[in-house]
Gaussian input, Z-matrix of N, CA and C with variables (Angstrom, degrees):
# hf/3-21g

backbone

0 1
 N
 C     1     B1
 C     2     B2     1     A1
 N     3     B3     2     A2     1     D1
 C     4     B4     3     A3     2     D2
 C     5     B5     4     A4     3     D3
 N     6     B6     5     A5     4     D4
 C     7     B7     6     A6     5     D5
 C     8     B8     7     A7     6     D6
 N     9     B9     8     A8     7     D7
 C    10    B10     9     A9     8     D8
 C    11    B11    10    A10     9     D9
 N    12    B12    11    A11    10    D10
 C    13    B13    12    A12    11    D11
 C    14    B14    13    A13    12    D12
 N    15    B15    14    A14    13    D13
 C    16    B16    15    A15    14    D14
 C    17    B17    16    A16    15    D15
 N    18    B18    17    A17    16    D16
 C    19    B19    18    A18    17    D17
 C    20    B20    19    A19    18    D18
 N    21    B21    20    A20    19    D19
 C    22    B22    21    A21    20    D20
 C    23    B23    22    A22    21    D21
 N    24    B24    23    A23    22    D22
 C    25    B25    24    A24    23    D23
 C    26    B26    25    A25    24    D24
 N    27    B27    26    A26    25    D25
 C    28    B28    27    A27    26    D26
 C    29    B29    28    A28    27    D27
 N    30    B30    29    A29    28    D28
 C    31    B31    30    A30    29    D29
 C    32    B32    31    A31    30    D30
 N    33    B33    32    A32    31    D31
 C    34    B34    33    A33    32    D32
 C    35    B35    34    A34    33    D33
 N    36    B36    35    A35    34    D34
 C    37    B37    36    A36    35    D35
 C    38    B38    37    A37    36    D36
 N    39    B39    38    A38    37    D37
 C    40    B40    39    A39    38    D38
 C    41    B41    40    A40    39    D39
 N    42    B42    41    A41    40    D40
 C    43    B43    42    A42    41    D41
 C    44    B44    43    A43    42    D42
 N    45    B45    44    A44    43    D43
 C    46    B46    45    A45    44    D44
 C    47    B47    46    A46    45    D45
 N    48    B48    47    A47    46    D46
 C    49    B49    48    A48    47    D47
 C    50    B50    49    A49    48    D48
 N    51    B51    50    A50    49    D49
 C    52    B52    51    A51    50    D50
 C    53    B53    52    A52    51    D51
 N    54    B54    53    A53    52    D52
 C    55    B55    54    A54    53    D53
 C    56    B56    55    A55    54    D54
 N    57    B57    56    A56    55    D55
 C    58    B58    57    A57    56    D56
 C    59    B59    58    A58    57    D57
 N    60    B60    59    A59    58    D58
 C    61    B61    60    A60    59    D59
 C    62    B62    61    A61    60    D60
 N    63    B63    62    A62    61    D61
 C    64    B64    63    A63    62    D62
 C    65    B65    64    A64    63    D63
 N    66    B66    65    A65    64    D64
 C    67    B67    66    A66    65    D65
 C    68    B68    67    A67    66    D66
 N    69    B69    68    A68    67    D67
 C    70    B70    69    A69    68    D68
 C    71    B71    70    A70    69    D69
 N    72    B72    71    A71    70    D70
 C    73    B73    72    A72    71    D71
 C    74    B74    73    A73    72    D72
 N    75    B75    74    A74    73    D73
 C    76    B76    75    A75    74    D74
 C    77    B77    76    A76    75    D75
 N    78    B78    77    A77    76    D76
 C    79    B79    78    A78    77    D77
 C    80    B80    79    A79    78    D78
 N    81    B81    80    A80    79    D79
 C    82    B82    81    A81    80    D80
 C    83    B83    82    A82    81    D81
 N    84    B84    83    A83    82    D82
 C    85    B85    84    A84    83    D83
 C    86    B86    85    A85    84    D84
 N    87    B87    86    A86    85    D85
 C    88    B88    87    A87    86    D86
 C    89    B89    88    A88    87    D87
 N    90    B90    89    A89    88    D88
 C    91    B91    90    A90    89    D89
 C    92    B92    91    A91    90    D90
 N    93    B93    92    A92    91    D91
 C    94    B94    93    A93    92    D92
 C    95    B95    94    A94    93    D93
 N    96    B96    95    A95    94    D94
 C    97    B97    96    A96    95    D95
 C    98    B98    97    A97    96    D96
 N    99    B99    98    A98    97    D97
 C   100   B100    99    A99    98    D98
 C   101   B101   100   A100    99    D99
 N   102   B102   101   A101   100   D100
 C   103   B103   102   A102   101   D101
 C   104   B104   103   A103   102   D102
 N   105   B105   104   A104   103   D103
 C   106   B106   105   A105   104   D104
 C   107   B107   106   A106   105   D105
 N   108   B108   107   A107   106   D106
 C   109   B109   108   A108   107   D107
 C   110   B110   109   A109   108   D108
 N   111   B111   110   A110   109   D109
 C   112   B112   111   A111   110   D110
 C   113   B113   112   A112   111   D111
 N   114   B114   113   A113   112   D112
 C   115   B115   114   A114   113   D113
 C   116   B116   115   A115   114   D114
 N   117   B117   116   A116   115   D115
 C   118   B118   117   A117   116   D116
 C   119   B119   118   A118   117   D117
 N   120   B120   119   A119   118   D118
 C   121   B121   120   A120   119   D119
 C   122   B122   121   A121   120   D120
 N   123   B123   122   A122   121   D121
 C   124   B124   123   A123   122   D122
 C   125   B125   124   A124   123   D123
 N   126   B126   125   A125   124   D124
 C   127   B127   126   A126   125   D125
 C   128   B128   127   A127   126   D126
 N   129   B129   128   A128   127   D127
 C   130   B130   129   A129   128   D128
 C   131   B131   130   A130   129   D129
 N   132   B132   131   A131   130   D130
 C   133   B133   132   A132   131   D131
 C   134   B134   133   A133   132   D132
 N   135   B135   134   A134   133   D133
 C   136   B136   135   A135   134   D134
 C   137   B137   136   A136   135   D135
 N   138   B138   137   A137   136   D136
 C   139   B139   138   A138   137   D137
 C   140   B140   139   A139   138   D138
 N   141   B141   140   A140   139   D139
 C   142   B142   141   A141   140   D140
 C   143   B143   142   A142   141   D141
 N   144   B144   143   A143   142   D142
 C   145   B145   144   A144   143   D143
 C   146   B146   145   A145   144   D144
 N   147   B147   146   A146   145   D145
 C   148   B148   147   A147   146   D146
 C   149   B149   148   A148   147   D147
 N   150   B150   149   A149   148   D148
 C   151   B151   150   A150   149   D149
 C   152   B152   151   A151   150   D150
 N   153   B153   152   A152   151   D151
 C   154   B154   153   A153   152   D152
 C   155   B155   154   A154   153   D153
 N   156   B156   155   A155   154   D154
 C   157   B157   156   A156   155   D155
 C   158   B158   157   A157   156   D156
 N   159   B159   158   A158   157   D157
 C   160   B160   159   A159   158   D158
 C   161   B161   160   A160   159   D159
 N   162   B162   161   A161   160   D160
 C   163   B163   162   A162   161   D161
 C   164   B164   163   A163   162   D162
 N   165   B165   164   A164   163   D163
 C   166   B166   165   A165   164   D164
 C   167   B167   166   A166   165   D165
 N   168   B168   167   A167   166   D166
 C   169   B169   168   A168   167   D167
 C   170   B170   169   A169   168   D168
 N   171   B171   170   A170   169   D169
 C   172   B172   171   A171   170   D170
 C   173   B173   172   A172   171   D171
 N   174   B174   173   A173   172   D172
 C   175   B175   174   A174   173   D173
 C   176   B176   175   A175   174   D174
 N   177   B177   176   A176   175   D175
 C   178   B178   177   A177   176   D176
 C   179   B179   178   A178   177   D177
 N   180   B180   179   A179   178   D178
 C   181   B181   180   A180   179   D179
 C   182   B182   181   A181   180   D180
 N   183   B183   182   A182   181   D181
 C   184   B184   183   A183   182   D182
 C   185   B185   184   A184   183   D183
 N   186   B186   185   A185   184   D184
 C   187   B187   186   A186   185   D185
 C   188   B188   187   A187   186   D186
 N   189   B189   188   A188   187   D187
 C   190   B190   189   A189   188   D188
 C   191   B191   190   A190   189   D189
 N   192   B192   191   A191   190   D190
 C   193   B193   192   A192   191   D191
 C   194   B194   193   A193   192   D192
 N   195   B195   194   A194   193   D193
 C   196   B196   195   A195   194   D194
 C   197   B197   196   A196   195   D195
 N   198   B198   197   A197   196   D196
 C   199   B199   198   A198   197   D197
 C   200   B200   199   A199   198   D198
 N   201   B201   200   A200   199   D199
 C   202   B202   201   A201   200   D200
 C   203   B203   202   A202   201   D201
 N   204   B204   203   A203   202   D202
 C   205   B205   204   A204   203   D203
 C   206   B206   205   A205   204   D204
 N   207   B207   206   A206   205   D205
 C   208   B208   207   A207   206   D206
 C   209   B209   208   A208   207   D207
 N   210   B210   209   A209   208   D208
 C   211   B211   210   A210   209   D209
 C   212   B212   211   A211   210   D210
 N   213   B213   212   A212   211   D211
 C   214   B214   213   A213   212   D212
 C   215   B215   214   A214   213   D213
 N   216   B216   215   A215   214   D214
 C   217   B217   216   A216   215   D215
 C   218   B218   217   A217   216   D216
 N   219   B219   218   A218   217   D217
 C   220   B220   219   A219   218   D218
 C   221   B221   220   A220   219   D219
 N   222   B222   221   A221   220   D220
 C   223   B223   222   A222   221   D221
 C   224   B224   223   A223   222   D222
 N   225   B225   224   A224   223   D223
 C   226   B226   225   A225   224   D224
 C   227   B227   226   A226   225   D225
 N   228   B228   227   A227   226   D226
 C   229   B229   228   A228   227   D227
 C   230   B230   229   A229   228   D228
 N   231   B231   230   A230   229   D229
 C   232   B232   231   A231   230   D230
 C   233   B233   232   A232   231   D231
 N   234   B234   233   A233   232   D232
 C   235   B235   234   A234   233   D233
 C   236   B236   235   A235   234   D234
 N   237   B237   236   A236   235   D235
 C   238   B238   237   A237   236   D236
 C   239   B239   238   A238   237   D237
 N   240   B240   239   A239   238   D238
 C   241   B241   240   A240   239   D239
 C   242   B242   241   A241   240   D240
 N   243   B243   242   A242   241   D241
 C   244   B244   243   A243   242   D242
 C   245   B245   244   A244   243   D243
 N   246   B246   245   A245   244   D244
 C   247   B247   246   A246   245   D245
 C   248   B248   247   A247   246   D246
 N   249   B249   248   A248   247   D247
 C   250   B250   249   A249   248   D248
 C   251   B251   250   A250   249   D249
 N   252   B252   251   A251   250   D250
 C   253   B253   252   A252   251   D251
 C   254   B254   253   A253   252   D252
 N   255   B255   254   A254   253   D253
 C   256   B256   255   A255   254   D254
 C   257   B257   256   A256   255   D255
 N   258   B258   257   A257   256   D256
 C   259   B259   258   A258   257   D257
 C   260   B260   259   A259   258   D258
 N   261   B261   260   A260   259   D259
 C   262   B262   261   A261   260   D260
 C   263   B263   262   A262   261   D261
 N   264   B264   263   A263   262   D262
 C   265   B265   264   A264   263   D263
 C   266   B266   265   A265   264   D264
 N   267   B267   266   A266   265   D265
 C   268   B268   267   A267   266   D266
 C   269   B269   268   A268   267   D267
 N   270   B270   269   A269   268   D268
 C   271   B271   270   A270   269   D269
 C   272   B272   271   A271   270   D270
 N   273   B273   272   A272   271   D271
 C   274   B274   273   A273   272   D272
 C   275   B275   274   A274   273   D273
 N   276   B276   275   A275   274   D274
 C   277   B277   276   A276   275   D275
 C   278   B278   277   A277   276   D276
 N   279   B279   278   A278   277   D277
 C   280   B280   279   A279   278   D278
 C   281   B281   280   A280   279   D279
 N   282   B282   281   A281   280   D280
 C   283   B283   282   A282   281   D281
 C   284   B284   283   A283   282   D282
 N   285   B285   284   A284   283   D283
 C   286   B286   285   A285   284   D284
 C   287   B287   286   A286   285   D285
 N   288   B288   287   A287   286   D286
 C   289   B289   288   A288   287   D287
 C   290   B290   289   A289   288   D288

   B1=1.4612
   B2=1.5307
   B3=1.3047
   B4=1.4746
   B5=1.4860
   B6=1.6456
   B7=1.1002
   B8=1.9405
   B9=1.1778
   B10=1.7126
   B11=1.3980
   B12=1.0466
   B13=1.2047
   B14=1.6578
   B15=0.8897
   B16=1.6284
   B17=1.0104
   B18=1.3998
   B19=1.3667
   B20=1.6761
   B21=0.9509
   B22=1.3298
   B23=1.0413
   B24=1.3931
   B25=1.6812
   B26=1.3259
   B27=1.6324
   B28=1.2000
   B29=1.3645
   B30=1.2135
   B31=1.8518
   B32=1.3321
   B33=1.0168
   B34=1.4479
   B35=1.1377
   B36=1.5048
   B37=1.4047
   B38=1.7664
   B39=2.1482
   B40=1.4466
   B41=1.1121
   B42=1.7169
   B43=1.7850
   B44=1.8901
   B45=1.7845
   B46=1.2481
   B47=1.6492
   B48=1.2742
   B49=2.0850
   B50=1.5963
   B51=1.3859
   B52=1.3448
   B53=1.1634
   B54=1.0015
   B55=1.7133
   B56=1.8800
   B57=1.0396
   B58=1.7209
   B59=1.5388
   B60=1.2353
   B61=1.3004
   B62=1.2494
   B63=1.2754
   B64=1.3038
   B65=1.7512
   B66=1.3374
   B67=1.5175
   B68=1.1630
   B69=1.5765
   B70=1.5560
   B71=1.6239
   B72=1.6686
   B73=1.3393
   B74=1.3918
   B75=1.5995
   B76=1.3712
   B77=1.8331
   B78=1.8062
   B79=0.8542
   B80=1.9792
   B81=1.4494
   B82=1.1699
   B83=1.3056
   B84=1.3072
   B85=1.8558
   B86=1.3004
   B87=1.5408
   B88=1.5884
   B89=1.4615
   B90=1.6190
   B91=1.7358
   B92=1.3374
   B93=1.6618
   B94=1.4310
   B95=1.6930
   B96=1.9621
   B97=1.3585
   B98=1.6153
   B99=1.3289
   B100=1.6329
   B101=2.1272
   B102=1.4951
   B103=0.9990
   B104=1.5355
   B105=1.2988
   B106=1.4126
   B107=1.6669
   B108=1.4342
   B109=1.4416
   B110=1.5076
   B111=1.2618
   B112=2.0298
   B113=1.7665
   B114=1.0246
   B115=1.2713
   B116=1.5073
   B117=1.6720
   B118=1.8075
   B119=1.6618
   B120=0.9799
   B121=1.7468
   B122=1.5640
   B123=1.4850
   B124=1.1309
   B125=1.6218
   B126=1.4240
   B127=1.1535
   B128=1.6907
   B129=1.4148
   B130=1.8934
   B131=1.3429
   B132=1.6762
   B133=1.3258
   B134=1.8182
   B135=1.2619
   B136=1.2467
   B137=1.7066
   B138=1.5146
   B139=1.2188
   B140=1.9106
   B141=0.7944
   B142=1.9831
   B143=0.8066
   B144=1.1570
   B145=1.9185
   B146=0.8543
   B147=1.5043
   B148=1.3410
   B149=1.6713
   B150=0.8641
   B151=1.5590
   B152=1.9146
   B153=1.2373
   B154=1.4335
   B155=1.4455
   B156=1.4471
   B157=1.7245
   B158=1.8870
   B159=1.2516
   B160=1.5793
   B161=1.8151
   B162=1.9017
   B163=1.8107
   B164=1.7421
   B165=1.5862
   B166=1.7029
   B167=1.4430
   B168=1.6134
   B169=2.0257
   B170=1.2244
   B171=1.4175
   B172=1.4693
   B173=1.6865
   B174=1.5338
   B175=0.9406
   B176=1.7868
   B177=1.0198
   B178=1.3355
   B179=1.8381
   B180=1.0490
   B181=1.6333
   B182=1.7962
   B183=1.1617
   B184=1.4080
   B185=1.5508
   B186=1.4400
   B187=1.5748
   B188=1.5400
   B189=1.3068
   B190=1.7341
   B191=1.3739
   B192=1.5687
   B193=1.3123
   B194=1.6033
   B195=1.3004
   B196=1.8579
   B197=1.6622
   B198=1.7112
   B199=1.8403
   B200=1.3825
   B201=1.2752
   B202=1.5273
   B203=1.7094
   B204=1.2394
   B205=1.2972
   B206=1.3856
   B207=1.3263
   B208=1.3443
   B209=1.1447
   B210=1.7566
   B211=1.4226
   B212=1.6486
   B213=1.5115
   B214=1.6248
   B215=1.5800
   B216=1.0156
   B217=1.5509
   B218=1.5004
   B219=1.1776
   B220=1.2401
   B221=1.5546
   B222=1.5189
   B223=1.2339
   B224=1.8863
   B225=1.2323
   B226=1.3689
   B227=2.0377
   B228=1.3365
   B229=1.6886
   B230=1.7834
   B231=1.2242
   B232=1.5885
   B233=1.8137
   B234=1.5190
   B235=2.0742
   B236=1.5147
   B237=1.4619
   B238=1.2996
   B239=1.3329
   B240=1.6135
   B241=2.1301
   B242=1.7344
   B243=1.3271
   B244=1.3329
   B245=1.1790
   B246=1.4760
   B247=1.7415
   B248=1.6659
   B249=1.4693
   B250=1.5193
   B251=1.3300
   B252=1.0416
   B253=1.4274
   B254=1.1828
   B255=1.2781
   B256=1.7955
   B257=1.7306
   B258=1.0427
   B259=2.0672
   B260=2.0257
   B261=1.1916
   B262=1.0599
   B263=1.8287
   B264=1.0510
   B265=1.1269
   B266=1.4555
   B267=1.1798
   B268=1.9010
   B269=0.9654
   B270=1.2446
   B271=1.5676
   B272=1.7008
   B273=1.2912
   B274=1.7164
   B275=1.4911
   B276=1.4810
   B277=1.2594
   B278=1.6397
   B279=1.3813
   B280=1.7402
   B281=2.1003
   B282=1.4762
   B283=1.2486
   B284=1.9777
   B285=0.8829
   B286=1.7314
   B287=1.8802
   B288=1.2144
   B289=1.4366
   B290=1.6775
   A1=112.19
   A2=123.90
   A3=130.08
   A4=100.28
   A5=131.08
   A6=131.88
   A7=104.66
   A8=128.06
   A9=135.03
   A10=97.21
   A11=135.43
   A12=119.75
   A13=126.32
   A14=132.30
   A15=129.14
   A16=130.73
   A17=128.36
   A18=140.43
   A19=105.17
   A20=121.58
   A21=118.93
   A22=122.13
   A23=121.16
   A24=120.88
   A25=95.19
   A26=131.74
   A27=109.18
   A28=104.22
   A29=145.52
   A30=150.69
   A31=79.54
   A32=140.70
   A33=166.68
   A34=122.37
   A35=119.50
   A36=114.25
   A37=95.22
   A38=90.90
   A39=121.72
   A40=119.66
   A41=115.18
   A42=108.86
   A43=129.70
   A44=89.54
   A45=109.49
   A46=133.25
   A47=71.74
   A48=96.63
   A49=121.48
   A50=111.52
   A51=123.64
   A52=88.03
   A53=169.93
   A54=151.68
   A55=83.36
   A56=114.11
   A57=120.24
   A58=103.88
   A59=142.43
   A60=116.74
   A61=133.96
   A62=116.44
   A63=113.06
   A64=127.57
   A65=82.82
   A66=104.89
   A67=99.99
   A68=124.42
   A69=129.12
   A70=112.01
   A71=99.28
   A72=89.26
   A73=106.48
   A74=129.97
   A75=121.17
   A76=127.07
   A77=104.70
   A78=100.30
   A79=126.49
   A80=94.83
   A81=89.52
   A82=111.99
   A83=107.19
   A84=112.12
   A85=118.15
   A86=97.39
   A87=99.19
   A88=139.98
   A89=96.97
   A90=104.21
   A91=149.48
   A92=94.01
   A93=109.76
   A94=125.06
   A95=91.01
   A96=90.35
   A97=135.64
   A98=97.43
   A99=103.51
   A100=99.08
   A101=118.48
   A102=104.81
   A103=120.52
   A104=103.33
   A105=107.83
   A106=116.11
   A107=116.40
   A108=107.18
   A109=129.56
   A110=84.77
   A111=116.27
   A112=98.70
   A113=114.81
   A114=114.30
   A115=122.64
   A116=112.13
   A117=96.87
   A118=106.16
   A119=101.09
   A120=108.41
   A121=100.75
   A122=143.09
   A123=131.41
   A124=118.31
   A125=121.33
   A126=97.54
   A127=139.02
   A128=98.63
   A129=99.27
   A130=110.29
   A131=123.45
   A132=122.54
   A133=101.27
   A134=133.42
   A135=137.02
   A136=108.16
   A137=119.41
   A138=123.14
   A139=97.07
   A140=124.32
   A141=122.11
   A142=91.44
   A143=142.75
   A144=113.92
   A145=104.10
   A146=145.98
   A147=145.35
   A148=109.54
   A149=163.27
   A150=176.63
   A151=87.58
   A152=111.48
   A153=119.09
   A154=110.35
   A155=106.24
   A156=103.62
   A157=86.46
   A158=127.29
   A159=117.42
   A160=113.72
   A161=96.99
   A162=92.07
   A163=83.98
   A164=106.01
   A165=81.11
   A166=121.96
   A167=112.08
   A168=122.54
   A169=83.63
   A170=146.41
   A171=108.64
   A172=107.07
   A173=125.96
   A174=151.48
   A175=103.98
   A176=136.48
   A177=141.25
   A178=107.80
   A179=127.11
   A180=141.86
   A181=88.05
   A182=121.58
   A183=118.66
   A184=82.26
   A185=115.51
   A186=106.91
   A187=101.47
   A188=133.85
   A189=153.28
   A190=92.28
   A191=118.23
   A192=115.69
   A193=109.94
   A194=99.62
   A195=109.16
   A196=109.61
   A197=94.37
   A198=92.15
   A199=94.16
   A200=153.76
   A201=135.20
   A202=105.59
   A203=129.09
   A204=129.78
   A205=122.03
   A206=121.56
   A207=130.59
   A208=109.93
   A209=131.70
   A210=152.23
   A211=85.16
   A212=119.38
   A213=109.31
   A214=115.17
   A215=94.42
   A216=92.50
   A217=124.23
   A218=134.59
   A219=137.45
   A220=138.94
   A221=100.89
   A222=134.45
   A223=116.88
   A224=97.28
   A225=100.67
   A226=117.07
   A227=77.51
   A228=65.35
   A229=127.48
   A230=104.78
   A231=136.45
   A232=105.62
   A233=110.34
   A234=106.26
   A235=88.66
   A236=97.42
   A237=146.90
   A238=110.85
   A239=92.70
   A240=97.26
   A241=83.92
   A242=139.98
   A243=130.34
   A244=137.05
   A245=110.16
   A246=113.82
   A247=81.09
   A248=125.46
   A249=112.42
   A250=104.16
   A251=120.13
   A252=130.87
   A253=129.08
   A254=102.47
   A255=129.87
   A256=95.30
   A257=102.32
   A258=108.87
   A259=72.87
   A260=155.04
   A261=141.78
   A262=105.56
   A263=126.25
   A264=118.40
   A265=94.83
   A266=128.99
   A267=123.02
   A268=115.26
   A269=114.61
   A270=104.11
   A271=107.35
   A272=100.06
   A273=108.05
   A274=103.87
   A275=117.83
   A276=97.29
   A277=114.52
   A278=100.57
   A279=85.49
   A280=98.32
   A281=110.93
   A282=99.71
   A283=105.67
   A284=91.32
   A285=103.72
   A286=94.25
   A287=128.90
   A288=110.71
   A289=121.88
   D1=-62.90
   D2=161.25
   D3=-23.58
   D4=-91.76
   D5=-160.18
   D6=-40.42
   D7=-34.98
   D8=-172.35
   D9=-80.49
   D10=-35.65
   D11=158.04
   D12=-74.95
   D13=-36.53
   D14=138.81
   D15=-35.06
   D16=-37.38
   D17=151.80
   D18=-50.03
   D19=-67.32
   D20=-172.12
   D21=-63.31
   D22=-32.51
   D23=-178.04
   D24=-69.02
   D25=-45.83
   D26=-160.92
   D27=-98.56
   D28=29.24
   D29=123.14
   D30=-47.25
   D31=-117.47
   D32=-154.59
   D33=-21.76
   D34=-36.05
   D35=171.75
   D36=-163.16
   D37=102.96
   D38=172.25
   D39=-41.81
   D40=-37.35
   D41=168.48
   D42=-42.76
   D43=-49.86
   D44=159.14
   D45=-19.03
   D46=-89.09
   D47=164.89
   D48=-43.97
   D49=-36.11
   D50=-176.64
   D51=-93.83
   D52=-20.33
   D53=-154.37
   D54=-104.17
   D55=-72.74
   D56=170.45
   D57=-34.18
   D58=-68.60
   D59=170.13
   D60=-63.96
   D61=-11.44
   D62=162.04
   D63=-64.69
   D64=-38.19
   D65=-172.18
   D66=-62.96
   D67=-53.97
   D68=-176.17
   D69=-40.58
   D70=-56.18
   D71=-161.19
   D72=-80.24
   D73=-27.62
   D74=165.43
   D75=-34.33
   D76=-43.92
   D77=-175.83
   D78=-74.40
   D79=-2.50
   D80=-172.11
   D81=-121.52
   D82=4.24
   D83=158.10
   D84=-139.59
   D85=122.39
   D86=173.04
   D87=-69.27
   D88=-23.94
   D89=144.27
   D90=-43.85
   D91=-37.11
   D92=177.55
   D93=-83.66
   D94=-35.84
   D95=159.38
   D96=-90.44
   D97=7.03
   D98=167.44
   D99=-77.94
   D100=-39.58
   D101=-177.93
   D102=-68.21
   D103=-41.63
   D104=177.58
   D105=-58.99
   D106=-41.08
   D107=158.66
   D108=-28.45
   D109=-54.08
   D110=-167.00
   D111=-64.24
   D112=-47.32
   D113=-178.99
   D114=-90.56
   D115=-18.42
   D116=151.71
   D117=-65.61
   D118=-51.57
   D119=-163.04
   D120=-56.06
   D121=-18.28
   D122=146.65
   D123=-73.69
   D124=-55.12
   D125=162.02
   D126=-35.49
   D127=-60.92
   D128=176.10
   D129=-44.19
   D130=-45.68
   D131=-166.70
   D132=-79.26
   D133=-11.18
   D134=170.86
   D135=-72.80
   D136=-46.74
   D137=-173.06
   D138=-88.58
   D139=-0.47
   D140=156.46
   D141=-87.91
   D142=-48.51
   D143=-166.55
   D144=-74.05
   D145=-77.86
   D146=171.07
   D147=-20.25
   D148=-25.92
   D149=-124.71
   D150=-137.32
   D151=-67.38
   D152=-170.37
   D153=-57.38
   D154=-46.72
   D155=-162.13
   D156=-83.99
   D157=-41.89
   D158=175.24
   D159=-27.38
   D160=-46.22
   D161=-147.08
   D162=-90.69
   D163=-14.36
   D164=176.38
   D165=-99.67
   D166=20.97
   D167=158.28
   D168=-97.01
   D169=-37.03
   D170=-157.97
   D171=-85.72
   D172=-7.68
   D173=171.38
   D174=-74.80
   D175=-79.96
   D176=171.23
   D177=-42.95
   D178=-45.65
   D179=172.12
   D180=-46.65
   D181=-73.56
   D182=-138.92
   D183=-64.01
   D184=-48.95
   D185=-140.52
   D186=-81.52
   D187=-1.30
   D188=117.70
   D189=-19.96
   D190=-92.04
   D191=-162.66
   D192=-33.50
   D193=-76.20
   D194=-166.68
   D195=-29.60
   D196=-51.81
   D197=-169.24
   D198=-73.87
   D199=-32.39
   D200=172.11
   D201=-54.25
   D202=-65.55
   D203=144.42
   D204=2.55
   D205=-80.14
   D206=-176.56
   D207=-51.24
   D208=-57.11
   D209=-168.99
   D210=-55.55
   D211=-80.44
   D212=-172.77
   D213=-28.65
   D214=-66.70
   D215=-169.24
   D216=-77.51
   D217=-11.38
   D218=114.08
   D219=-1.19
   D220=-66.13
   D221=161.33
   D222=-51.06
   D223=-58.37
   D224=177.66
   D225=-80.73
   D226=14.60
   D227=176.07
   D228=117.53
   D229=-27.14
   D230=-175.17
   D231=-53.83
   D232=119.24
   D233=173.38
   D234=-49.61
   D235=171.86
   D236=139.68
   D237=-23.15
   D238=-53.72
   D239=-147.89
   D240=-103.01
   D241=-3.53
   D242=146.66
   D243=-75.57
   D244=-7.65
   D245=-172.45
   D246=-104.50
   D247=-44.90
   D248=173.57
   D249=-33.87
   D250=-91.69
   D251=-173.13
   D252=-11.12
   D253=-46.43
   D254=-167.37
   D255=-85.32
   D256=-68.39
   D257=-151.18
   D258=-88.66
   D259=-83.97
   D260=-132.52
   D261=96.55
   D262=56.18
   D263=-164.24
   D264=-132.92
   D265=175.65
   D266=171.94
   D267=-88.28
   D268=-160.25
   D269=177.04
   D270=-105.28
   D271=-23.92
   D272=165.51
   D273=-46.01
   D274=-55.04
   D275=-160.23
   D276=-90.61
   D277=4.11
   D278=177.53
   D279=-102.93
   D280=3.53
   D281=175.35
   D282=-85.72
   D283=-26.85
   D284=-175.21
   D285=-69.43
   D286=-24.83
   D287=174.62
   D288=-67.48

C-alpha cells in the first residue's frame, strides 16, 4: 500500500519523480554526485549574482532618478537646502548639475 501511494504522488507531481531520480542516481555514483554538487553550487552562485547585479540597477536607477529630480527642480527655481532635503543628495552633487 505505501509503495501505491508513492506511485501516485509521483504521477501527480513531476517534481516528485525527478527529485527520486535524482536521488537514485546520486546515490549510487559518486561521480555523478560530485557533478551534481558542482552544478547546484554553480547554479546557486549564478542566481547571487543575478540577485546582486538586480539590487545594484535598482540602486543606480534611483540615484538616476534623484539627480534627474534635483536638475528639475533646480531648474524651476528650488534652494540648494530644498533639493537637499527632497532628493537627499549633497550639495556637491546638486552644484555639479
Amino acid at each position: 500500500p505505501e509503495s501505491e501511494v508513492m506511485t501516485m504522488i509521483q504521477n501527480k507531481v513531476p517534481e516528485i519523480n525527478e527529485a527520486l531520480n535524482i536521488l537514485d542516481v546520486l546515490s549510487k555514483d559518486k561521480a555523478a554526485r560530485e557533478i551534481y554538487e558542482n552544478r547546484k553550487k554553480a547554479m546557486m552562485d549564478e542566481i547571487s549574482n543575478l540577485e546582486w547585479a538586480r539590487e545594484e540597477g535598482l540602486e543606480k536607477g534611483k540615484r538616476i532618478e534623484k539627480l534627474e529630480i534635483a536638475r528639475k527642480l533646480k531648474n524651476k527655481g528650488y534652494s540648494s537646502e530644498d533639493i537637499i532635503a527632497i532628493t537627499e543628495l549633497s550639495i556637491e552633487e546638486i552644484k555639479s548639475l
